[in-house]
N, C-alpha and C positions, 0 to 999 in steps of 0.2 A: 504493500500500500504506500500512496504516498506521504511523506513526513514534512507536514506543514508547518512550521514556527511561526504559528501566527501569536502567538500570548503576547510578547514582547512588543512586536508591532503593535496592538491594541490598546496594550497600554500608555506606549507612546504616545502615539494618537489623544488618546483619550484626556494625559494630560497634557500636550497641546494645547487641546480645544479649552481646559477649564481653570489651567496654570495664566490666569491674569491677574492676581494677589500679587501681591510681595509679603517674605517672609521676613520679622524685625530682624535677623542677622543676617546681611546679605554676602552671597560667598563670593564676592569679588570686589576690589575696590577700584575708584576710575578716577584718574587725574589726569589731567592734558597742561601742555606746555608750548609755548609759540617761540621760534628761534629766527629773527630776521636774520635774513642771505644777503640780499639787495634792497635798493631803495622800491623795488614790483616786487619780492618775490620772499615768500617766507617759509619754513619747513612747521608743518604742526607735528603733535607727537603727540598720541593718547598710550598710556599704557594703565594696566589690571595687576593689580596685587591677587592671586586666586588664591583662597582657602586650599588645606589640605585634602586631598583624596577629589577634589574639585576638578574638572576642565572645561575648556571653552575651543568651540570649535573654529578654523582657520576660515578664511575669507573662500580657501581654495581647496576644500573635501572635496571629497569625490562627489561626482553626480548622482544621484540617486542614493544619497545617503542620509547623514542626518542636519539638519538647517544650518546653514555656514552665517557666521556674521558678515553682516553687512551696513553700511558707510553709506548714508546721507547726508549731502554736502547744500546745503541751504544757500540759494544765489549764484552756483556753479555756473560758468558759462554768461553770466549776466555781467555782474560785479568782478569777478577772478573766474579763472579758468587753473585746473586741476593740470598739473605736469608729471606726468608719467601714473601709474596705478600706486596705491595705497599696498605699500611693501609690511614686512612682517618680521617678528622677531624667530628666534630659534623656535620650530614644532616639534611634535612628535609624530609617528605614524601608527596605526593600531586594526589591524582587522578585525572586523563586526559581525559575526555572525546574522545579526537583526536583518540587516539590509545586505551584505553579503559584498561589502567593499571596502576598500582600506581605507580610512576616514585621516583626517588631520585635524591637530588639536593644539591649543597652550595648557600647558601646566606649573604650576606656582608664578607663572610672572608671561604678562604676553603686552608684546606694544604694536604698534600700529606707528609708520610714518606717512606721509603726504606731503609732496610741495605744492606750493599753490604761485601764483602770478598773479596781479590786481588787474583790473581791466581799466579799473574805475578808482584811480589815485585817492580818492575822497572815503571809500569805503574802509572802516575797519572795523565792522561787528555783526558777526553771524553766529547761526547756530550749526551744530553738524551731529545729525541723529545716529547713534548704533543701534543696530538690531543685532541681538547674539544669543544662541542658545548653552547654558553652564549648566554642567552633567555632573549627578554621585550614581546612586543608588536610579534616581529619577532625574530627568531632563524637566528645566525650566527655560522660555523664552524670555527674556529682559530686552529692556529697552533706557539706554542713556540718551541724556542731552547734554553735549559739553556746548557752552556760550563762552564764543571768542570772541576775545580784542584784542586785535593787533598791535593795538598802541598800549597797552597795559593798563588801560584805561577800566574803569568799571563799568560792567557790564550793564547796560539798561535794556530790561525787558520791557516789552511794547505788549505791556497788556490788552486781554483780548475783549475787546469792544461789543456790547450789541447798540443794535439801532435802537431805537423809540417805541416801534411796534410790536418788539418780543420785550420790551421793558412791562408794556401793556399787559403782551399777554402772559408773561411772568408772575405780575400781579393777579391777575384775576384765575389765577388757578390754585392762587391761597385765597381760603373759604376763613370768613367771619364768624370762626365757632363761637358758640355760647358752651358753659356747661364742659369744657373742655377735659377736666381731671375727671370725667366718665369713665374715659378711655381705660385709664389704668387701673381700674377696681373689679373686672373681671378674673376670672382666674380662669377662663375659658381656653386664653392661647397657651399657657405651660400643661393645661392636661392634653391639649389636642396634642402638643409637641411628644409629649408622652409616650401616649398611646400609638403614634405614628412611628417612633424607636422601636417599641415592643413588636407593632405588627409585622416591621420590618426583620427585626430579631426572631419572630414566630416564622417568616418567609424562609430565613438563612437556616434554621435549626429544619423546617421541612424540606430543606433544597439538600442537607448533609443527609439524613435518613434515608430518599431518594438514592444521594452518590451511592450509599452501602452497600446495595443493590446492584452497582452495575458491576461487572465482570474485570472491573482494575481494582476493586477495593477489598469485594468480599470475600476472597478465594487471600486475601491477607490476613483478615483476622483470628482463624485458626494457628496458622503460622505464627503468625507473630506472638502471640501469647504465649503460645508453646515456646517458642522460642525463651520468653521471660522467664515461664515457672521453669522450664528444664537445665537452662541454662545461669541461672544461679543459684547461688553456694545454698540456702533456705528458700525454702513454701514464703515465707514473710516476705524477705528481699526482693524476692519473682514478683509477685506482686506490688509491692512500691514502687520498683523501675517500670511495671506494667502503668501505674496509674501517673510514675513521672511522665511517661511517653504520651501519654491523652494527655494528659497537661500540657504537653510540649503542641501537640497537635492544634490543640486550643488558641494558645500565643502565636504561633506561625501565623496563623491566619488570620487573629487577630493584627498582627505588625504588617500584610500585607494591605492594608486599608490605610493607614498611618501617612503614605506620603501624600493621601488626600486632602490632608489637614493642610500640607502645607498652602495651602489654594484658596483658602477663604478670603473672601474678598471685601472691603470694606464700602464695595459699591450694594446698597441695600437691593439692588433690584438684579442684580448678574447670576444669583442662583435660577431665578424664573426665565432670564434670559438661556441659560445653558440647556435647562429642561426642556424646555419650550423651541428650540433651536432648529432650524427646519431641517440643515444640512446634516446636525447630530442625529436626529431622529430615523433620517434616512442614513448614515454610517449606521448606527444602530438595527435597523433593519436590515442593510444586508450582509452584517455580524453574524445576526441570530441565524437569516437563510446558512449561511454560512455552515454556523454551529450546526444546524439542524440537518445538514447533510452529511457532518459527520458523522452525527448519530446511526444515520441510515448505511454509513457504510461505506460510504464512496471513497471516502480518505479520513486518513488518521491525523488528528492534531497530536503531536508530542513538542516536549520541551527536547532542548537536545541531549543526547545520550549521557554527553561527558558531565552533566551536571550531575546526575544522578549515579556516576560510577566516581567522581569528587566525592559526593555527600556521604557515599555508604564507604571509600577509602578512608575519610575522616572519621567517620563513625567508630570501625575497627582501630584504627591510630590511636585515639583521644582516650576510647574509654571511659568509662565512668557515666556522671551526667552529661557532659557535654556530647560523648559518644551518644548517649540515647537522643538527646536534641539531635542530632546528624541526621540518625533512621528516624525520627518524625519528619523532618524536611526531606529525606529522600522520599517517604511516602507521599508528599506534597508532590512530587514532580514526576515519578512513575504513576501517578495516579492522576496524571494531567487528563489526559486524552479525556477522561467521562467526568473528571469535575471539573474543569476548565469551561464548558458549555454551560454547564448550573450555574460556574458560579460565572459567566455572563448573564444570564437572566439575572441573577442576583442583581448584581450589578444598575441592570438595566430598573428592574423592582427600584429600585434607591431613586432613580432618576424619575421613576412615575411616583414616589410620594411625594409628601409634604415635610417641608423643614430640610436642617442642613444635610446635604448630602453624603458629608463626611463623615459625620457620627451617625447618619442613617445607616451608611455602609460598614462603619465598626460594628454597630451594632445586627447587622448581618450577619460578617464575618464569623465575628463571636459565635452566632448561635451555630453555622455550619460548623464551627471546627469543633463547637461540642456534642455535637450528633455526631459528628465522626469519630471524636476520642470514645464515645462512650461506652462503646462495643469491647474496646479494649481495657478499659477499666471493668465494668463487669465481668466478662469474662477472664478476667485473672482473678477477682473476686470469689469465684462462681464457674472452674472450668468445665462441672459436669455438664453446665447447660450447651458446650461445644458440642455435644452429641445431639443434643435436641435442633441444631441450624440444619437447613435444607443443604442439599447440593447444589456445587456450581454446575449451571448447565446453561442449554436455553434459553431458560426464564430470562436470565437474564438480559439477553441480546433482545426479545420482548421489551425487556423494561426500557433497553436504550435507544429502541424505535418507536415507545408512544412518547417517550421524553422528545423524541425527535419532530413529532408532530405540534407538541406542545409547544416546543421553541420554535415552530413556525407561525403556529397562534398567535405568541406573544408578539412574535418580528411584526403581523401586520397592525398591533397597536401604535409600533410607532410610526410606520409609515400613515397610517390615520393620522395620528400627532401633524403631521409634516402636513399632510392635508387640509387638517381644521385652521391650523395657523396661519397655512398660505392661501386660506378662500382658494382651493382651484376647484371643489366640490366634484372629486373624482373620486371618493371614497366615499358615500353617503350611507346613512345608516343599513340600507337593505341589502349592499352592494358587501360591505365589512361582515356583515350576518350570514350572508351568503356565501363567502368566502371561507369563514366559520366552519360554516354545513357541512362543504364540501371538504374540507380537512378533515372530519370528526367522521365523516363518511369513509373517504379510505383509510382513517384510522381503525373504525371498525370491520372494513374487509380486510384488514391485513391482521387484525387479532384472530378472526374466524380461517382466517388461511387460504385468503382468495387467491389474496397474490405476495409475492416476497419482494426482498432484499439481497443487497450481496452477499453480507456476512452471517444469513441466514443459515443455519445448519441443515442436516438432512429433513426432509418434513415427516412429522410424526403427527398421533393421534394429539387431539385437541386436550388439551386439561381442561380442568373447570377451573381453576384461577383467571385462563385466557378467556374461556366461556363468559366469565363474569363481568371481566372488563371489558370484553368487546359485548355486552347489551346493555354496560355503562355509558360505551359510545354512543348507542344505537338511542339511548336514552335522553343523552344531553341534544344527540341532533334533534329528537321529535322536541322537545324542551326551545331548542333556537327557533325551528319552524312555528311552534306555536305564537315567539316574539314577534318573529317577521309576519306573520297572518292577524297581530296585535290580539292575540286569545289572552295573551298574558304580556304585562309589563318586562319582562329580564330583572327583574329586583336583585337576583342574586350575584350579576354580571354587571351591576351599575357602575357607572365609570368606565365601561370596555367601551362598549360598541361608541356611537358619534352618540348625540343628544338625536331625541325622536324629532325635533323642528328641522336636525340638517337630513331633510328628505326629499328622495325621488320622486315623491308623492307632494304636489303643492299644498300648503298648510295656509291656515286661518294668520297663523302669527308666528313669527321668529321666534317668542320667548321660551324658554322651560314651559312643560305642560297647558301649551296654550293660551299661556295669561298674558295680561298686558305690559308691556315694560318698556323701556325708553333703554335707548343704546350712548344717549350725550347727556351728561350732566344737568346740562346749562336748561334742554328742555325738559328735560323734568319735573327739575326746582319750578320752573313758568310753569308748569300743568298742577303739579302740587300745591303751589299759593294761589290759584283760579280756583282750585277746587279745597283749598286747605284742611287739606291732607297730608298723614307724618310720612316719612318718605322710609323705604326699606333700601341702603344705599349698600347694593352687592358684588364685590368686585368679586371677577370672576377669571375665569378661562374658558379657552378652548380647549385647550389637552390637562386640563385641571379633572385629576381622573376624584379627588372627592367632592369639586364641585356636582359632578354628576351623582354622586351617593347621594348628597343632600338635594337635589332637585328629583331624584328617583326616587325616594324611601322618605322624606321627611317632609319636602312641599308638595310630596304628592298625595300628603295625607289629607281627610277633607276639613276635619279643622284648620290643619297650616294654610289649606291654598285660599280657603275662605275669607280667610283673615290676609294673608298676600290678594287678594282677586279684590275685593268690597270694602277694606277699610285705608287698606294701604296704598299709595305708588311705589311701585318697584323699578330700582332704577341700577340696569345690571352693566357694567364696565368690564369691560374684557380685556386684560393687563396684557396677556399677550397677541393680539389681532395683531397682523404683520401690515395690513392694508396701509396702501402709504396715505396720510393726510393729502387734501390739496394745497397747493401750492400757497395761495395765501393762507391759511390753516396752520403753517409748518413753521419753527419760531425755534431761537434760541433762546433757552430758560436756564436764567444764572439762580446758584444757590448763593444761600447767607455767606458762605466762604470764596465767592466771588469765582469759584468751577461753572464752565458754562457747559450745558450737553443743548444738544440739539433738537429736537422732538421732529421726530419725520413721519411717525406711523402712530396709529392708533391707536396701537399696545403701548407704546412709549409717554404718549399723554396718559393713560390714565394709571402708569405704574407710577410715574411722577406726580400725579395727583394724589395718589394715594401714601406715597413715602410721605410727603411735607405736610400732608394736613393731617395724617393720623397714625405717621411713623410705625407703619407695618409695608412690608411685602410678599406675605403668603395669602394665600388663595385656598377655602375660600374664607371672604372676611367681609361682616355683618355688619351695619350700623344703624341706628336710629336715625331720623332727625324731622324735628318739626320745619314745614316752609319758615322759620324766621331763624332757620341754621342753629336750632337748639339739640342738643345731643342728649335724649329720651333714656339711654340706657348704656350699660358699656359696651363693647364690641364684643363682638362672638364670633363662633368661628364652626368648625364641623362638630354637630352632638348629635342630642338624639328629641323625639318628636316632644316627648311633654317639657322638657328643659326650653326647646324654641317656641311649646308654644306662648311657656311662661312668660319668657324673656318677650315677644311681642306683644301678648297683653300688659304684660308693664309698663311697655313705650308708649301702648296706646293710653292705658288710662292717663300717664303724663301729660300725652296732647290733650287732652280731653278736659283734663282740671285746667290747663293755661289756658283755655278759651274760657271759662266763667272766671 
């Protein structure tokens, strides 16, 4: 089969796309210096102090490797003209297995020269931007700005200016709250954040029970324990290094979630943007296709061999505990090919919740690696019950071809994602449903033995474990058809499929279940002080997979919708809509710290309406508010049906008393 090394690649990648933080100790330091030659012509000089175990890649890697720095010269060819290329200090050379080329790099100290020539006698201060990628463990993209003067003069930055009419509309997208210190007397956001850790930790712990099962893991567990109890001096000791070694398992993949942290960003709205990402969603989908044909057989992902004949070398060497830490990370990496695929869904799970993504995925991680130690701590415990575990056979290769359909499932949620965000309405709900069906459909002829796969063994009589799961399949399909013939709501699927308004079938109203709601702020507020009315103000998403829980299961109950429908305006913001504004619509909005961003798209007004006025940016998020901009109640966020309906009977009677 073939041997793919795709892990590395993906994680590259992945933090690419979401390494736009900076971390408080930065592992390279940058200073530039200007050396006149002539009365036109001057030598500049940038060089980097790099941290230990640190490097930074050359102007001149190979192609097709990993991102080479590179040198933006601000006024080139205007003001001065550049004399000869931007030369380099002492490299090194290193081949990569990742991309399969010899790369070039600085390490502990890298400089950069340039001569320049004036064109323009008068000019001496510009900027000159580096892009450059510095590598340990993980690769981050960075970005400097050295500001030269030629004349040693100090540097003046030419602050960046808006005009009049984004001053305007800067202003009027801060709201005249009443009632403000509302906000923070809920306790609605630290439990949702909670329970969204835990579900994510309950995903990782059933994605590790799953691995146990497939045929790199389970046909270990026997082995390896035996290994413990036979192989040391006491029955006690066999055991301890048994349950040091799950331990070990634990922390491995716990510390493989870690360089996510490094990446937090202090822009409030860049996690929604990362989720929400059209091009991630689509790399993400064809990940999973990806994964999912592994499963079936086509080719094998592994890590490379010599990792895992390092690890178990070490192991034997070291001895002791560190010896056992070796053989838990060589089980990490022999045991790639069938967790590597889990734990991308995993992965991708973290990206479809709520809250930070970093400690969403710790707390994944966590739970995988303790379904997978666990087998090995109990059964050192407990080695009679080694007799009672089934045989490796079949079943297994079973298990790793409906997993395999499963991670097709999930792949077209993101490609969904990518759809709702970029309005191309190529994915509508009956089309995703559909799509569904017929997965679940050759899922269940190939459990019944219709048809096969490559790594399919000889065909044999049917078990009934197969039996059961293939009229599981047969079951969830009549289950989806019943959605798509609208017999039954999906309650249990909520948040998959699109929302029932983005349909093939024309609809009464755009909104959630029909009701009425306003998509701009501004008319709303005008419809709710005509008719004064408190306002239900719900910032939402497109690929916000709990905004759809609660618009499925909690406003679609008849008290919530009643009270949303008759007493309420509902006025629902979609933080991430990619639609571009129109052109007079589109405005630069400065913060209090004098940061200017740009607002060009839909999603971008109203995540910036919502960070300034009510300093959140998760989804989904609730507020009150009377037309005279009074705040009814504190904010809330995803619960459950008699908590929402409290909390809007309480906004309401508020309105209600400030009219008498």
């Amino acid at each position: 089969m073939a041997q793919i090394r795709v892990f590395s690649v993906l994680m590259f990648l992945l933090f690419a796309t979401v390494a736009i933080g900076q971390s408080d100790d930065e592992p390279a330091i940058w200073k530039h210096d200007v050396k006149k030659v002539s009365e036109t012509e001057y030598e500049l000089r940038f060089s980097a102090t790099i941290f230990k175990d640190w490097y930074i890649y050359s102007q001149y890697t190979a192609e097709g490797g990993s991102m080479p720095s590179e040198f933006e010269y601000e006024g080139a060819g205007v003001d001065y003209e550049l004399l000869g290329k931007t030369t380099e200090s002492k490299t090194y050379k290193k081949h990569t297995e990742v991309f399969d080329v010899e790369e070039t790099f600085f390490k502990e100290k890298a400089v950069f020269t340039q001569r320049i020539k004036l064109l323009n006698p008068e000019f001496k201060q510009f900027k000159v931007n580096l892009f450059y990628q510095i590598c340990k463990e993980v690769c981050i993209p960075k970005d400097v700005v050295f500001e030269i003067s030629l004349d040693g003069s100090t540097f003046v930055s030419q602050e960046q200016a808006i005009d009049a009419r984004s001053l305007e509309m800067t202003k009027a997208l801060k709201l005249d709250l009443k009632n403000k210190e509302l906000l923070n007397q809920g306790s609605e956001l630290r439990s949702s954040d909670t329970s969204n850790f835990w579900m994510v930790f309950g995903l990782g712990f059933l994605g590790g029970l799953i691995a146990l099962l497939t045929p790199c893991v389970f046909p270990l567990i026997p082995l390896t324990v035996s290994f413990f109890t036979k192989q040391s001096s006491t029955k006690s000791k066999g055991i301890t290094n048994a349950i040091l070694y799950g331990f070990f398992i634990v922390l491995i993949y716990f510390l493989l979630s870690l360089p996510f942290h490094l990446f937090d960003s202090i822009d409030s709205q860049i996690l929604n943007t990362i989720a929400t990402n059209i091009w991630l969603n689509i790399f993400f989908f064809v990940i999973f296709v990806f994964f999912a044909f592994s499963f079936f057989g086509y080719y094998e992902l592994t890590l490379p061999n010599s990792w895992a004949n390092k690890m178990d070398a070490a192991s034997a060497k070291v001895g002791g505990v560190f010896g056992i830490f070796f053989m838990a990370l060589t089980l990490a990496i022999v045991s790639f090919s069938c967790t590597g695929p889990i734990l991308g869904g995993l992965l991708g799970s973290t990206a479809l919740a709520q809250g930070s993504v970093a400690t969403n995925l710790s707390f994944g991680m966590t739970g995988f690696g303790l379904a997978l130690a666990l087998p090995f701590a109990l059964f050192a415990l407990f080695p009679a019950w080694l007799n009672s575990l089934p045989k490796s056979g079949g079943w297994m290769t079973t298990v790793k071809v409906t997993l395999g359909f499963l991670e097709l499932a999930l792949a077209f949620k993101f490609l969904s994602n990518a759809d709702l965000v970029g309005n191309w309405g190529l994915f509508k709900r009956e089309i995703f449903i559909g799509i569904w069906i017929i997965l679940f459909v050759l899922l269940a002829l190939y459990l019944f033995g219709i048809f096969r796969f490559p790594h399919d063994g000889p065909k044999q009589r049917l078990k009934l474990g197969r039996k059961i799961a293939g009229l599981g399949s047969v079951a969830f399909v009549v289950y989806l058809v019943l959605g798509l013939t609208n017999v039954t709501n999906l309650k249990l699927l909520s948040g998959f499929p699109p929302p029932d308004f983005y349909s093939i079938v024309e609809t009464k109203s755009d909104c959630p279940l029909g009701l009425d709601c306003f998509k701009d702020f501004d008319e709303g507020l005008a419809f709710a002080q005509a008719e004064n009315k408190p306002i239900v103000l719900d910032f939402t998403g497109w690929a916000c997979v709990n905004c759809r829980k609660m618009e499925e299961n909690v406003w679609s109950d008849s008290r919530i919708y009643s009270l949303l429908k008759e007493e309420y305006v509902l006025i629902s913001l979609y933080v991430d809509d990619r639609k571009a504004l129109s052109k007079n619509d589109q405005f630069d909005f400065q913060y209090e710290s004098g940061r200017v961003k740009t607002i060009e798209t839909i999603g971008q007004k109203w995540g910036t309406f919502q960070t300034i006025n009510f300093n959140a940016a998760s989804q989904p998020y609730y507020v009150l508010l009377s037309p005279d901009l009074k705040l009814l109640n504190s904010a809330t966020q995803y619960t459950d049906i008699e908590a929402y309906e409290t909390w809007l009977k309480s906004g309401l009677e508020k309105h209600l008393l400030s009219m008498h």
